[in-house]
Each structure stands twice: as C-alpha cells, then as structure tokens.
C-alpha positions as CSV (number, residue, x, y, z in Angstrom):
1,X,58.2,101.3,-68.8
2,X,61.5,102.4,-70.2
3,X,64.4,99.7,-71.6
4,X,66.6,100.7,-68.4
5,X,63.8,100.1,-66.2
6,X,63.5,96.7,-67.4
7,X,66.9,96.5,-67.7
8,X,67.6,97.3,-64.3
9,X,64.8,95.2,-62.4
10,X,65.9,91.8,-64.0
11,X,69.6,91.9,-63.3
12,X,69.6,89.0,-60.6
13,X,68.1,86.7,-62.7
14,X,69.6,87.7,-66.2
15,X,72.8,85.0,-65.1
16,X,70.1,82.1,-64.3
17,X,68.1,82.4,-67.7
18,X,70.8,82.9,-69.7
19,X,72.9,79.7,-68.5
20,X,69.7,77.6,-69.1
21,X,69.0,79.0,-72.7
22,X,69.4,75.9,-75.3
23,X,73.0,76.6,-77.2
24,X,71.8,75.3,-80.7
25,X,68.4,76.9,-81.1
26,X,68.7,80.8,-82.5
27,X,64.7,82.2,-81.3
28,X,63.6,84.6,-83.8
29,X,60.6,87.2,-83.3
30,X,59.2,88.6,-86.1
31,X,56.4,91.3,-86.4
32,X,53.4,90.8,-88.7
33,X,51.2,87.5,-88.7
34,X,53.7,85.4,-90.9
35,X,51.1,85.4,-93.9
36,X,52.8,87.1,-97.0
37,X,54.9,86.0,-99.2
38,X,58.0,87.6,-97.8
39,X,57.8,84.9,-94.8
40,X,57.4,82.4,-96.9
41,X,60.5,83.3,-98.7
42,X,62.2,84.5,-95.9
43,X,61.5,80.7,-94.4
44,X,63.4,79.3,-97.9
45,X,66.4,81.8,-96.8
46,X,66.3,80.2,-93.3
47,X,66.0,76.4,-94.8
48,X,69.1,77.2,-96.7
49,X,71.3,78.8,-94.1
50,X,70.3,75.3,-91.9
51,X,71.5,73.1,-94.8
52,X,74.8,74.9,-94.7
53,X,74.7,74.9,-90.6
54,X,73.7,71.9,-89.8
55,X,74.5,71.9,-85.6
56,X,71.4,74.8,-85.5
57,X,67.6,74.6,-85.2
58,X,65.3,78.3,-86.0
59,X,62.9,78.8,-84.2
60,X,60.3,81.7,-85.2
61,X,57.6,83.4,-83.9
62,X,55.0,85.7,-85.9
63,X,53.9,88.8,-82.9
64,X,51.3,91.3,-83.8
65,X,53.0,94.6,-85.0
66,X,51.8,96.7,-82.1
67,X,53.5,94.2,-79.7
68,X,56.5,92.5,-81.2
69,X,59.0,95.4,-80.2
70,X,58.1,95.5,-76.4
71,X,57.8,91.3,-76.3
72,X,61.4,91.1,-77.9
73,X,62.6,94.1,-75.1
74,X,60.7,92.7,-72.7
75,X,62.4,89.3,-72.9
76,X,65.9,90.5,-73.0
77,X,65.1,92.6,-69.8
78,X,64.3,89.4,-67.8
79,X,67.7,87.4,-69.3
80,X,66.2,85.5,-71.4
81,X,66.4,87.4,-75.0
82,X,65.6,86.3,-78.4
83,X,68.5,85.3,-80.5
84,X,67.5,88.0,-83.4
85,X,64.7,90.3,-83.7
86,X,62.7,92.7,-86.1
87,X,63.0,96.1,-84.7
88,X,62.3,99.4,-86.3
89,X,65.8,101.1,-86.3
90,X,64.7,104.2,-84.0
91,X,64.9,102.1,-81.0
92,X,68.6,100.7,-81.8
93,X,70.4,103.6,-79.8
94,X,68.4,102.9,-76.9
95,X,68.7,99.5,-77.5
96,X,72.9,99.5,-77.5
97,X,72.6,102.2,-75.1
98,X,71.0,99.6,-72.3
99,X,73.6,96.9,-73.7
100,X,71.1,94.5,-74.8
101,X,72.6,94.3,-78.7
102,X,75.6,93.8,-80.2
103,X,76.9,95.5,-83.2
104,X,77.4,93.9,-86.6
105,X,81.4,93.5,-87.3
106,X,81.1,94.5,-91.9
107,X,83.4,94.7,-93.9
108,X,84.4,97.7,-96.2
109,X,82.7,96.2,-99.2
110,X,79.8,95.4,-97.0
111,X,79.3,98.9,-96.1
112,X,79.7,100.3,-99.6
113,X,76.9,97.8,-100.8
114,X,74.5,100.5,-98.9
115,X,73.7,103.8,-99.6
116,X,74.9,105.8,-97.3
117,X,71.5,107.2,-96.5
118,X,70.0,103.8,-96.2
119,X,73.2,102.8,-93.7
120,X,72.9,105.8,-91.6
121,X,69.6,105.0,-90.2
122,X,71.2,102.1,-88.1
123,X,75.0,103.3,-87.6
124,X,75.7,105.7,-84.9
125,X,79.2,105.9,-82.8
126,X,80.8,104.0,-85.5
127,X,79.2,101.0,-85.6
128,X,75.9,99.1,-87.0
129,X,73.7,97.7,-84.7
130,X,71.1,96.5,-87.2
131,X,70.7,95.4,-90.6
132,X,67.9,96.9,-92.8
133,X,65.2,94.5,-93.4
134,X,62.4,97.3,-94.8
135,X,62.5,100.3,-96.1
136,X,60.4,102.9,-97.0
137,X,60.8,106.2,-99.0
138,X,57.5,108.9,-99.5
139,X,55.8,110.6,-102.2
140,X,53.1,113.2,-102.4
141,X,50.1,112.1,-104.1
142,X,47.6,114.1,-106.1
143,X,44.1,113.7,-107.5
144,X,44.5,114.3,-111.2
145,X,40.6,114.6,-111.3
146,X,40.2,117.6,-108.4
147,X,43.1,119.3,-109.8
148,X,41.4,119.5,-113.2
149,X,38.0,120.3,-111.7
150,X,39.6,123.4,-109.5
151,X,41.4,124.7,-112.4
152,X,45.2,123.8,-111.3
153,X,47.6,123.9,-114.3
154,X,50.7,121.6,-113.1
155,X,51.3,119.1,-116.2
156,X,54.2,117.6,-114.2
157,X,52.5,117.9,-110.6
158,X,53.6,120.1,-108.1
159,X,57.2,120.4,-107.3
160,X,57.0,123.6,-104.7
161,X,55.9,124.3,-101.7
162,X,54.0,127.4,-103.6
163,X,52.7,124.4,-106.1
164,X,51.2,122.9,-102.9
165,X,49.6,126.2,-101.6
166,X,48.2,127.6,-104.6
167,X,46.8,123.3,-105.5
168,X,45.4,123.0,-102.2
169,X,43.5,126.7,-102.2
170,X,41.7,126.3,-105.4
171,X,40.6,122.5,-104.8
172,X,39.2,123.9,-101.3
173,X,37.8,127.0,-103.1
174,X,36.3,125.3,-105.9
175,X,35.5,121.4,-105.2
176,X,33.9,119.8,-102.2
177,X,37.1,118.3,-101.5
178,X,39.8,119.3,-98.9
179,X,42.8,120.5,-100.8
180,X,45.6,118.1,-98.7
181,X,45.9,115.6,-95.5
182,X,48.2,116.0,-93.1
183,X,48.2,113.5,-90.3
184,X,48.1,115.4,-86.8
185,X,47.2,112.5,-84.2
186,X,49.8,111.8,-81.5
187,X,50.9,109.3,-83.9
188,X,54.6,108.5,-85.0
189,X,53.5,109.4,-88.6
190,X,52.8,112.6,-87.6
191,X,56.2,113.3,-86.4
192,X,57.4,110.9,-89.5
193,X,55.2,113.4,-91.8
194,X,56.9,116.6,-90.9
195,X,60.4,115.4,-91.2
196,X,59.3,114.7,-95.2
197,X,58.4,118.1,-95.3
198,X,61.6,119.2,-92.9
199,X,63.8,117.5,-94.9
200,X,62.8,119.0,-98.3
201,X,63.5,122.4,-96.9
202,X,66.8,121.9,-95.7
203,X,65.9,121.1,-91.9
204,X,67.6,118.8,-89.2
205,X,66.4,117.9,-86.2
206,X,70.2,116.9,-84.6
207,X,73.2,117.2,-86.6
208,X,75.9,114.5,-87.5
209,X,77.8,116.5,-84.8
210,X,74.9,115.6,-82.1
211,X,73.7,119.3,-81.8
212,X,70.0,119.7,-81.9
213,X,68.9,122.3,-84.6
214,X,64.9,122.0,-84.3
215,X,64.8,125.9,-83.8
216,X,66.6,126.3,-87.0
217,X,65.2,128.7,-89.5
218,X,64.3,125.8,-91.9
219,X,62.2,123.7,-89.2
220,X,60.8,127.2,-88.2
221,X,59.8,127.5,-91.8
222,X,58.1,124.1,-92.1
223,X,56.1,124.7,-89.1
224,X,54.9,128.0,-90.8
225,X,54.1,125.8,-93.9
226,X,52.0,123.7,-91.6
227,X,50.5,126.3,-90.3
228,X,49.6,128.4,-93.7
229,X,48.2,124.8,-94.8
230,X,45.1,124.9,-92.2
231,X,42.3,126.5,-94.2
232,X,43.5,123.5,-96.5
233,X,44.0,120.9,-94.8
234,X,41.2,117.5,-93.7
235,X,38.7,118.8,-90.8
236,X,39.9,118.0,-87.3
237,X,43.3,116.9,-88.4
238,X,44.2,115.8,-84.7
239,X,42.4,112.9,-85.4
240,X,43.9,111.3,-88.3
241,X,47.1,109.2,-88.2
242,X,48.4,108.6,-91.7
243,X,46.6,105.4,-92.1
244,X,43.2,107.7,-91.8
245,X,44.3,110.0,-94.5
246,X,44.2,106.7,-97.2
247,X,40.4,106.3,-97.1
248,X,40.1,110.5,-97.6
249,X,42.2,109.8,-100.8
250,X,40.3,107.2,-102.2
251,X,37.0,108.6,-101.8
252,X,38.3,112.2,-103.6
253,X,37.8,113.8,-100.3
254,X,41.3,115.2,-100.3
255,X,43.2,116.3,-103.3
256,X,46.8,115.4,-101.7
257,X,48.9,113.4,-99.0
258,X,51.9,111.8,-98.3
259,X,52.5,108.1,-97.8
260,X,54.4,105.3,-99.0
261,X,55.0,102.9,-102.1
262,X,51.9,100.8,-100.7
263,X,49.7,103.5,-100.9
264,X,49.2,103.1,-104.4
265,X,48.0,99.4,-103.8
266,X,45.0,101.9,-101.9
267,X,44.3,104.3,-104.6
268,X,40.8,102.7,-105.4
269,X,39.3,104.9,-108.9
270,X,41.3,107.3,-108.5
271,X,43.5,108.8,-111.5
272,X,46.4,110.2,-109.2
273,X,50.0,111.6,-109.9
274,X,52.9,111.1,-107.6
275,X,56.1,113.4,-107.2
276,X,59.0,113.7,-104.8
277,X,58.0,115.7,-101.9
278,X,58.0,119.3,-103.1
279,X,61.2,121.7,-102.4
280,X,60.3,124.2,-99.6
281,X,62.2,127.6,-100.4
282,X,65.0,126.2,-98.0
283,X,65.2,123.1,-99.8
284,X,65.4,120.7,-102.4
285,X,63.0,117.4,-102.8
286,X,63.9,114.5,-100.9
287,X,62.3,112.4,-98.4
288,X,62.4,110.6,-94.7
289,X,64.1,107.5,-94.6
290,X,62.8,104.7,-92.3
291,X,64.1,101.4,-91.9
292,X,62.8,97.8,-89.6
293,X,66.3,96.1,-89.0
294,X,67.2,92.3,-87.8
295,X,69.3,93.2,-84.3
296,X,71.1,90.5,-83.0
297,X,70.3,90.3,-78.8
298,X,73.1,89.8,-76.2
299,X,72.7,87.0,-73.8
300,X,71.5,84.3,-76.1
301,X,74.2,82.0,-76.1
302,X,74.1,82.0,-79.9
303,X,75.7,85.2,-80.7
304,X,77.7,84.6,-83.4
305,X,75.4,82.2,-85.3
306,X,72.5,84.7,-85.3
307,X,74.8,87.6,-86.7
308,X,75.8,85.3,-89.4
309,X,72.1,84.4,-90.5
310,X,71.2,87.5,-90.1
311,X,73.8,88.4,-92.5
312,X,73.1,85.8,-94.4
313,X,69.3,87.0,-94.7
314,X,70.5,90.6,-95.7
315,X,72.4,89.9,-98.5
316,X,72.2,91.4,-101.3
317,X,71.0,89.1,-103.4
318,X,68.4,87.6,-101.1
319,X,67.4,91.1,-99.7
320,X,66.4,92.2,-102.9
321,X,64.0,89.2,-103.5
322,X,62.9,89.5,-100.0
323,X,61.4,93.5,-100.5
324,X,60.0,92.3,-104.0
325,X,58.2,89.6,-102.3
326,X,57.1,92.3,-99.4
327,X,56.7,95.5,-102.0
328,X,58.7,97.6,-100.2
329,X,61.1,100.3,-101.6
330,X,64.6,98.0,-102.5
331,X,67.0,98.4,-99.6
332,X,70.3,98.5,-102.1
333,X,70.1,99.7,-106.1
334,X,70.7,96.4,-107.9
335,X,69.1,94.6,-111.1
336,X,66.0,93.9,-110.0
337,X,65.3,97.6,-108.7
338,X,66.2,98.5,-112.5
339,X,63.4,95.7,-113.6
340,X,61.1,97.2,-111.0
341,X,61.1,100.9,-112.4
342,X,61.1,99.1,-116.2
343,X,57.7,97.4,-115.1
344,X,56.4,99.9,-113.0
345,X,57.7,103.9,-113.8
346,X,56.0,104.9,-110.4
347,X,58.6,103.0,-108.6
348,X,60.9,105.5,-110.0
349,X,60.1,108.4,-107.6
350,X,60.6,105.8,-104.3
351,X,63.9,105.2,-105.7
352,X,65.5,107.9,-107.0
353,X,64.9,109.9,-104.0
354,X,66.8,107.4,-101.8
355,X,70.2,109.6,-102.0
356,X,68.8,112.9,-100.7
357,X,66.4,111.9,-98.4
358,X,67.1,111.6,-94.4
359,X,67.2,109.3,-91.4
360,X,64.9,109.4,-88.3
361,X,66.9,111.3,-85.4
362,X,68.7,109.5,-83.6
363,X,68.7,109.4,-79.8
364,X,68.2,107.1,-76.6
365,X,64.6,108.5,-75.6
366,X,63.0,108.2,-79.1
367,X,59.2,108.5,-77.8
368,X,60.3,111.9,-75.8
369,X,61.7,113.1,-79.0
370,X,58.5,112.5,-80.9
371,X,56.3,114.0,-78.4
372,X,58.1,116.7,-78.2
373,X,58.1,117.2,-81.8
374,X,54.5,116.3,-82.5
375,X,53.4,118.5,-80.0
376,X,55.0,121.7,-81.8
377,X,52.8,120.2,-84.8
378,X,49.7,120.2,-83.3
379,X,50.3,123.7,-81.1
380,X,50.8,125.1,-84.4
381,X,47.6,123.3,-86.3
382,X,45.5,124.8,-83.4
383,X,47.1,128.1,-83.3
384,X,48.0,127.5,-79.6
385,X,51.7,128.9,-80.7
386,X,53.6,130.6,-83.2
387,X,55.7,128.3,-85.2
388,X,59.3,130.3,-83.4
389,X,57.2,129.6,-80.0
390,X,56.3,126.1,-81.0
391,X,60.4,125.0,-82.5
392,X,61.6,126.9,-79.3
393,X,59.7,124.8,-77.1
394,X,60.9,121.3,-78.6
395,X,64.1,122.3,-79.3
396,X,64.7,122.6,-75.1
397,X,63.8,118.8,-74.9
398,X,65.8,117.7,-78.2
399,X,68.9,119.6,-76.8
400,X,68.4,117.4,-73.5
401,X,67.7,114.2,-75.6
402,X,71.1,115.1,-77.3
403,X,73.2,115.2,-74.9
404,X,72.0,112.1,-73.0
C-alpha cells in the first residue's frame, strides 16, 4: 500500500485522533530492538532534554527494523502519528510529498555544521525534512591472502576499475575462490551497490536540476562493468543481498566486495585491505551516501517540542557520541572523528571519502525507482540485455518518477 493510499483512506478520522492525542507526551518510534549502547546513550540525551523541559514526558518504542518504517507511516495515515520517528531518508520526499512531515526551520550555522554531501541526502526543494541520525559510507575490501596466492601485485590495493578486473580474473583463474561479490537479489543493496560503483565513474541517476540521466554514458558504462564482472563474480549472484556476500568474505570464498564500516567487525581470519571504491575510467573514487534521519510527524500536537529534541539529539556534540556509541561513520568531521582515524587508520577511508561521495536519488516513488534500477542490474548479470538496452529501459521509468 502506497503513503497516499493510506493517506487518503484515513482522512475522516485524522481530525478525531488528533484532537484526542495527549498534548505533553512526544511518542517516539525507533527501529532496532533498543539493546546497544547507542539507546542507552541516546536515553541519557532524552533524560537531559526532560530536565530542561520539564511540562513533557518521552515516550519510546524499540520496532523491529523490517517494520518500524511502515508502523510509523502507518500511524500517521490513520491521524494518529508519532511525534518523531527513525526513517531512512529515501522515504522523506514521499513522506513531505503526502504532507505527513514538517520541515526543520536551521539556521545558517546549522547548515554549515554538515557536509554538504551528508545535508543533501535529506534537503530537497529548499528545505530539510530530516535530521541525519546514521550514516554510512563504503569501501571495497580485498583478501590480502588470495591476492598473494593468484599472483596480483597491488601493494596499495586496487584503485581502478582495470585493478578490479585484472584482481578478480587471476583469483578466479588461479584459486578456488570467486574473484568479487556483487549483490544481485531484488534487494535495496543491490540498487545501493551499483550507485557506489555509478558514482565512482562519474554517473547520476537525476540531476540537481531533476532531469533523469540513468541512460548517460557513465551509467551505461557501469552496467558494462557489471557485466564484464560475471565470469568473476559469486555463483548465482541473484541470490545474495549484501548481507549474504559477508559470510563469502569470511570464509575466503570471494577475494572482494563492498560494504560498510561494520563489515570489518565480520572479517573473521581474514588479512584484508580496504580502499575507496576504485575510479571507473569516467570517474574518480567516491562513494554512496546513506543516511536514517529523526522526522518530525504532523498532527501530533507536539510539533514544536519534537523538532527541538530532535534537534537537541542531533547536535553536534551529542551526535558525535551517539555514532561512536553505534560505530557508524561520524555524521559531521569533529574531534572525535580525528581520535577515531588516530586509533583506528581504517576509519580513514569511511571518512575521507565523505566529500565526493553521493546521495540516494531522490523522488516520491522510491521502491519504483529501485526496481526499476535493480532490474537493469540483473537483465545485465543474466545477459537478458545489453547494458544501452538495460539503462534505456530504466531510464523511461526514472524520467516518469522525475517528473512526478
């Protein structure tokens, strides 16, 4: 069911639930099970905002990460929304779009504190509708040991698309190992996968000018990467998500993938290497961008007091505490991010990347936009269509998406 079909089947009663919602209590749904230290610290951040607000209760609920979104959506179709809510930032456009958030009013030295790739994953039409809560940056990881074993010379690890090719041949040639994972399930991270890759070559999906660009030469190029990866790549690669792909690492059954900071909390035995994603011949390195934001719902009846703790929450400061506690890539370059790369070096490629990598596309029918994409991926894994065929094809329903 789509956000305006909720939307529009709970208009009669949206009045009646609203008027009864309690005026002093700001409702708070939060994914994950409330278990790690971030919601323990995020709970001292709450305890202290309270002290200072005295008239106001929080009241918090821990949902399951595959459910949280559409319980949070869910409620605000029916009138009777939380007062704040975890959200990863590609749903925000729909999400203003059906008029169920309101934007945050910042000021300029608000804005600034951000990097501007960090702040354009939750700004569109000149305003910010969420405030990043965690972030995540990617890195290509490499199996020191099967790179030694297939004879691939790279002291610094590869740093090409070419590096890739000619690592992932003689690992397949010359190990029992696959030479790279991609994931190719009808997964988010597949679409999520090839906009690393995309971006690294130079490729958009829409512009900042709202045009849709997917048959550019650079996405057309990146599909032929994918492509010329297949003798390479994991058997039956439709059937991994990204998730899948850690195991393949750990066990030295792939030579390379892509994930996140966390994936080296998953690296078992394994002597591994990590670099920016490599520069395609379009391209330079760089990286997708994803943020989880706090939005703050209309209809609550305690608007204004949820932006401010929500702004309260996200400040700088506290923020930073708050992704050390989660291990997630630091949402703003501050002291502690310095400490993080002086205790950990590996941090370093997360964090330097954060300035030339890319936002997820940004449009109201997000899930449309990812099928659309992920099924170019997989016609061009299968050889079902040429990579032109394939950014042709998706680039008919991005331009719709577009211009909704």
């Amino acid at each position: 069911m789509t956000i305006r079909t909720l939307l529009a089947s709970s208009v009669a009663c949206a009045a009646l639930a609203g008027a009864a919602a309690a005026q002093d209590t700001i409702s708070i749904i939060n994914c994950g099970d409330g278990g790690g230290g971030e919601a323990a610290l995020q709970q001292v951040h709450i305890d202290e905002w309270l002290a200072e607000n005295p008239g106001y209760e929080v009241a918090i609920e821990y949902v399951g990460w595959g459910q949280c979104q559409e319980k949070s959506i869910t409620l605000a179709a029916s009138g009777n929304p939380p007062a704040i809510a975890y959200m990863g930032s590609r749903v925000l456009k729909q999400l203003a779009d059906a008029q169920m958030i309101r934007p945050f009013d910042m000021s300029e030295d608000a804005l600034a504190s951000y990097e501007p790739s960090v702040l354009g994953t939750v700004q569109f039409d000149g305003q910010v509708w969420g405030l990043p809560r965690a972030f995540s940056t990617k890195a290509l990881f490499y199996n020191k040991t099967l790179f030694e074993q297939a004879g691939v010379d790279l002291p610094d690890g590869p740093q090409t698309w070419d590096d890739v090719m000619m690592a992932a041949r003689a690992v397949t040639e010359n190990t029992d190992a696959a030479g790279i994972g991609f994931p190719a399930a009808s997964f988010d991270n597949t679409m999520h996968g090839f906009l690393n890759w995309m971006y690294s070559n130079g490729g958009e999906v829409i512009t900042e000018d709202g045009e849709a660009v997917f048959d550019s030469p650079e996405v057309i190029e990146t599909l032929q990467f994918y492509a010329d990866m297949v003798p390479y790549m994991q058997d039956g690669p439709l059937a991994y998500d990204r998730a899948e792909l850690e195991p393949l690492f750990t066990e030295s059954r792939i030579a390379m993938y892509v994930n996140g900071g966390w994936g080296r909390a998953t690296v078992g035995d394994v002597d591994f290497g990590l670099v920016p994603i490599p520069a395609g011949p379009s391209g330079a390195q760089s990286t997708l961008l994803i943020t989880d934001s706090l939005v703050v719902f209309e209809g609550s009846g305690v608007e204004e007091a949820a932006a401010d703790l929500v702004t309260y929450l996200t400040a700088t400061d506290r923020q930073a505490d708050f992704d050390e506690a989660g291990g997630w890539t630091p949402i703003r370059q501050t002291a502690k991010s310095d400490e993080l790369v002086a205790a950990d070096p590996t941090w370093a490629v997360f964090i330097d990347i954060i300035g030339a990598g890319g936002p997820e596309p940004s449009v109201i029918d997000y899930v449309a936009m990812q099928d659309a994409i992920n099924e170019a991926i997989q016609g061009v894994i299968l050889g079902e269509a040429t990579p032109e065929e394939a950014a042709a094809n998706a680039q008919r329903t991005i331009a719709e998406l577009a211009d909704e």
